[in-house]
Biotite code that builds the C-alpha atoms (Angstrom):
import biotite.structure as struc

atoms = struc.array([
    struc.Atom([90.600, 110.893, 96.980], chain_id="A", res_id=1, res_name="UNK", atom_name="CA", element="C"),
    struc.Atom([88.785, 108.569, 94.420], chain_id="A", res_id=2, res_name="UNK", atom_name="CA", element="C"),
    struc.Atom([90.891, 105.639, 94.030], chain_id="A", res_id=3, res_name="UNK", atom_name="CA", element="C"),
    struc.Atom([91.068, 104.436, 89.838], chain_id="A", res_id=4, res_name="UNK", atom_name="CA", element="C"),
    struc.Atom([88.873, 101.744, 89.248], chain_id="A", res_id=5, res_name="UNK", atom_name="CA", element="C"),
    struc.Atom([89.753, 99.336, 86.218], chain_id="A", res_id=6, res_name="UNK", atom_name="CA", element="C"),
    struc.Atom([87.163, 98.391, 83.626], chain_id="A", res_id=7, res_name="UNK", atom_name="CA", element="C"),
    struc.Atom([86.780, 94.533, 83.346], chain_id="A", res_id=8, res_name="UNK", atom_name="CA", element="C"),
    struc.Atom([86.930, 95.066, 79.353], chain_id="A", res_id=9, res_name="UNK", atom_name="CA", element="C"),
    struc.Atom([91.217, 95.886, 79.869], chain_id="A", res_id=10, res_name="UNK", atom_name="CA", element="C"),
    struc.Atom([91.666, 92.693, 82.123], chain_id="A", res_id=11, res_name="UNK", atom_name="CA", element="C"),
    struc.Atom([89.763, 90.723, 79.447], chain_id="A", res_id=12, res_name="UNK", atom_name="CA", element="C"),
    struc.Atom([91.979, 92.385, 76.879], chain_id="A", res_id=13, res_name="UNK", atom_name="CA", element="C"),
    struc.Atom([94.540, 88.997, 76.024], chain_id="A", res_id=14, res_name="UNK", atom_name="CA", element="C"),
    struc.Atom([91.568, 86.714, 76.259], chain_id="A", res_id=15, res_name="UNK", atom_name="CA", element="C"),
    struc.Atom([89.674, 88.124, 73.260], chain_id="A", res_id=16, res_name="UNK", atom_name="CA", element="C"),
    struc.Atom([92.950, 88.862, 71.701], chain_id="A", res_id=17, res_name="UNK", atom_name="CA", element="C"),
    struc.Atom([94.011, 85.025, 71.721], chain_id="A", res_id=18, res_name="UNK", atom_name="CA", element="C"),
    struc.Atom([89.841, 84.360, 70.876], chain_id="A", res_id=19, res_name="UNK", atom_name="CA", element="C"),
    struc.Atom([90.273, 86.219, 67.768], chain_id="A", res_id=20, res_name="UNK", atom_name="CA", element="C"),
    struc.Atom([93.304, 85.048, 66.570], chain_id="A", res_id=21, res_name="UNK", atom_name="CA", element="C"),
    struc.Atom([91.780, 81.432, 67.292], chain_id="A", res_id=22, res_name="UNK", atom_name="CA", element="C"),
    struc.Atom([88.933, 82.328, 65.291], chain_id="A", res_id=23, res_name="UNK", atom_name="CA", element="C"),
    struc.Atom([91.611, 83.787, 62.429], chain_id="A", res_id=24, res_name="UNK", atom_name="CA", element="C"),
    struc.Atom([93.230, 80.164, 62.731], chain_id="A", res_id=25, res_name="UNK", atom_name="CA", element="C"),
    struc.Atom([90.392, 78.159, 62.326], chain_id="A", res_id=26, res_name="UNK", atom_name="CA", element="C"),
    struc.Atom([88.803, 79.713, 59.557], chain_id="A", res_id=27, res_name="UNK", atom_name="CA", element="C"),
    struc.Atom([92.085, 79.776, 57.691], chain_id="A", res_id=28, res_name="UNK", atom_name="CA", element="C"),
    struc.Atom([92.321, 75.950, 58.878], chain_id="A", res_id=29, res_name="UNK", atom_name="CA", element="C"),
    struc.Atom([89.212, 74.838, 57.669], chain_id="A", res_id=30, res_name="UNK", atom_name="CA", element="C"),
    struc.Atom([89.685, 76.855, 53.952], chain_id="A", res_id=31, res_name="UNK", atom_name="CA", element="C"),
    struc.Atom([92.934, 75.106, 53.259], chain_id="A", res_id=32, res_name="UNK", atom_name="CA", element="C"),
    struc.Atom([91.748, 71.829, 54.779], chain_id="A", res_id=33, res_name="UNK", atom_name="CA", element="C"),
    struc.Atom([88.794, 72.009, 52.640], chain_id="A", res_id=34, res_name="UNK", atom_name="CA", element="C"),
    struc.Atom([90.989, 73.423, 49.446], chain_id="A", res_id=35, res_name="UNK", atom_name="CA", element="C"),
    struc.Atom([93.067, 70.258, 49.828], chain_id="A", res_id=36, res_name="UNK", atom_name="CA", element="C"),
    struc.Atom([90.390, 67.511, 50.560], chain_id="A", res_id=37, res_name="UNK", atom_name="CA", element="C"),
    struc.Atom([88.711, 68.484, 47.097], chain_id="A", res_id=38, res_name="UNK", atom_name="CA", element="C"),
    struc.Atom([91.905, 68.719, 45.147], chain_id="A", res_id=39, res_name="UNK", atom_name="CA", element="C"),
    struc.Atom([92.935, 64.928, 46.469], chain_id="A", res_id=40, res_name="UNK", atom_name="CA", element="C"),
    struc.Atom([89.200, 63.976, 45.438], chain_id="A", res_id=41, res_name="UNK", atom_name="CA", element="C"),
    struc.Atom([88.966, 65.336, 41.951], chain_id="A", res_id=42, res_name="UNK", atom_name="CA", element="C"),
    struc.Atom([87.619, 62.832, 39.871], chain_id="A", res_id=43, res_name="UNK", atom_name="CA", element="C"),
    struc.Atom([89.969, 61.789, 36.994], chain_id="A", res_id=44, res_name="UNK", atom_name="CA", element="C"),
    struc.Atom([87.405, 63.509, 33.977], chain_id="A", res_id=45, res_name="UNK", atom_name="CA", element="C"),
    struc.Atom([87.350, 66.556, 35.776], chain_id="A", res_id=46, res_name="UNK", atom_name="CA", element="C"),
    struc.Atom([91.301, 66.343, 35.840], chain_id="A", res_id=47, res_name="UNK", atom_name="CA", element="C"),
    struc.Atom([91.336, 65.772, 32.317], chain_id="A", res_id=48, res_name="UNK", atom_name="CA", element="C"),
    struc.Atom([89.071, 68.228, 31.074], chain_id="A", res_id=49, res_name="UNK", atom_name="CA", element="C"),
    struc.Atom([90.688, 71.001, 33.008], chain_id="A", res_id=50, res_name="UNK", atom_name="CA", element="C"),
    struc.Atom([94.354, 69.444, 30.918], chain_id="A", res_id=51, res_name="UNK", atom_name="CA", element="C"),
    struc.Atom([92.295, 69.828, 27.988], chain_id="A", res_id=52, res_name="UNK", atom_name="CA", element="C"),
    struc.Atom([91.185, 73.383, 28.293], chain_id="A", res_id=53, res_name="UNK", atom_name="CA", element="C"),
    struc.Atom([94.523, 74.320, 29.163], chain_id="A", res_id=54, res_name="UNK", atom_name="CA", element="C"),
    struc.Atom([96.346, 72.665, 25.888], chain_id="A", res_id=55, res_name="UNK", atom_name="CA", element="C"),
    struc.Atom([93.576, 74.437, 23.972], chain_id="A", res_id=56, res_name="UNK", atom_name="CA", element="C"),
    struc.Atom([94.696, 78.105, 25.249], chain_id="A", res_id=57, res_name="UNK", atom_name="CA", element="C"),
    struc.Atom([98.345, 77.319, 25.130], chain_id="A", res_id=58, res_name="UNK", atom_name="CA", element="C"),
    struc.Atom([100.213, 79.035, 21.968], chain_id="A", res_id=59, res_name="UNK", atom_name="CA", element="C"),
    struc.Atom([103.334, 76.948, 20.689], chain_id="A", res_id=60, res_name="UNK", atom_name="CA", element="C"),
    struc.Atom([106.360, 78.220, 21.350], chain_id="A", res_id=61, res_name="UNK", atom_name="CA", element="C"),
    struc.Atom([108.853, 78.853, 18.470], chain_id="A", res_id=62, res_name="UNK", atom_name="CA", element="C"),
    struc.Atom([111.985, 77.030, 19.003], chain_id="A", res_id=63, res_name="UNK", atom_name="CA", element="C"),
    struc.Atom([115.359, 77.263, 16.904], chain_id="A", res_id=64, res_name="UNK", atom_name="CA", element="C"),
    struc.Atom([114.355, 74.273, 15.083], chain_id="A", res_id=65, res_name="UNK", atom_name="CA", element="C"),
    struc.Atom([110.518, 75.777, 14.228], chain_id="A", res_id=66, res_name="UNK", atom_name="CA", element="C"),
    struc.Atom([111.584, 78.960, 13.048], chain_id="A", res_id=67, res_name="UNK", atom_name="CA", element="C"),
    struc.Atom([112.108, 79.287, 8.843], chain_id="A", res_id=68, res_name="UNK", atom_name="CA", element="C"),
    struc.Atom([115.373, 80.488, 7.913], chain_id="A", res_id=69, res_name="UNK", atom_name="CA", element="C"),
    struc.Atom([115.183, 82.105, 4.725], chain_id="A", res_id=70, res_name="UNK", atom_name="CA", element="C"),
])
């Protein structure tokens, strides 16, 4: 009888499960590294400008005192 002879891709298996998951890791690692270096380094205009833009598009709200009684 033929004894079963393993394929080398099954023992190698957990390594290039734990390689992918380390490549997962580090390109999740750099995006939020990278998402949080620029957000600490945003110049103060750019800040300002993106305040701006947002008072523009707000709508006021109508509070008790706002709203005509008639």
């Amino acid at each position: 009888m033929k004894t079963k002879a393993f394929t080398p891709m099954g023992s190698l298996h957990p390594v290039l499960f734990f390689a992918g998951v380390y490549v997962v890791a580090l390109f999740f690692s750099i995006f939020i590294c990278s998402s949080l270096f620029y957000s600490c380094n945003a110049s103060p205009s750019t800040i300002t400008d993106i305040s701006k833009e947002a008072e523009k598009t707000v709508e006021p709200v109508s509070t008790p005192a706002t709203v005509a009684v008639r």
